[in-house]
N, C-alpha and C positions, 0 to 999 in steps of 0.2 A: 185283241184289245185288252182281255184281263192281262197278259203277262206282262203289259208298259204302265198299268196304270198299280197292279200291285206293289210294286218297288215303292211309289209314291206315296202307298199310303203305309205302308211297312216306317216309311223316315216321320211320318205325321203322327203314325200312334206313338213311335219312340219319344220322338221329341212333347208329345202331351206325358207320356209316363217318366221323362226326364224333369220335365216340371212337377211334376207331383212329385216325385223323389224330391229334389228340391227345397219346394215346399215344406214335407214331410222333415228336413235334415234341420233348415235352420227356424223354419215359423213354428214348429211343435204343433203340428198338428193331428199327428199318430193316426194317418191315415195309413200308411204303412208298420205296424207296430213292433214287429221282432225287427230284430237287428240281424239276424241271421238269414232272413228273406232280404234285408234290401243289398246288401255285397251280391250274391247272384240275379239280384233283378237289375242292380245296374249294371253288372257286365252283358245280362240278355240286352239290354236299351243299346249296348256298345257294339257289340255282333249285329244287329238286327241294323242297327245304323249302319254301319261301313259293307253288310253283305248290300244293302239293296241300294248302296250308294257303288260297287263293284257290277253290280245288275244292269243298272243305268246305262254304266260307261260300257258296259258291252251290248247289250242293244242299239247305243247309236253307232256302233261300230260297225254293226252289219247292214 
């Protein structure tokens, strides 16, 4: 049961840490403050999105 619902929540924390990025980029709110943390925190949100969206499509596959 944890290995179909992790995927799920893998894409849910992306997609909240994609809006804060967001947020962070054009509202100014330096919730993220280096600029050198947020280039590899959104390619982790990018990885982390398309692995457990790869995860999915092979569990309903078997």
């Amino acid at each position: 049961m944890f290995k179909r619902i992790l995927p799920h929540i893998c894409i849910d924390m992306a997609a909240i840490f994609l809006i804060i990025w967001i947020m962070d980029r054009f509202c100014v709110l330096q919730l993220l403050s280096r600029e050198t943390f947020k280039i590899p925190f959104l390619i982790f949100i990018v990885l982390v999105t398309v692995e457990s969206i790869l995860l999915i499509i092979h569990q309903r596959r078997e």
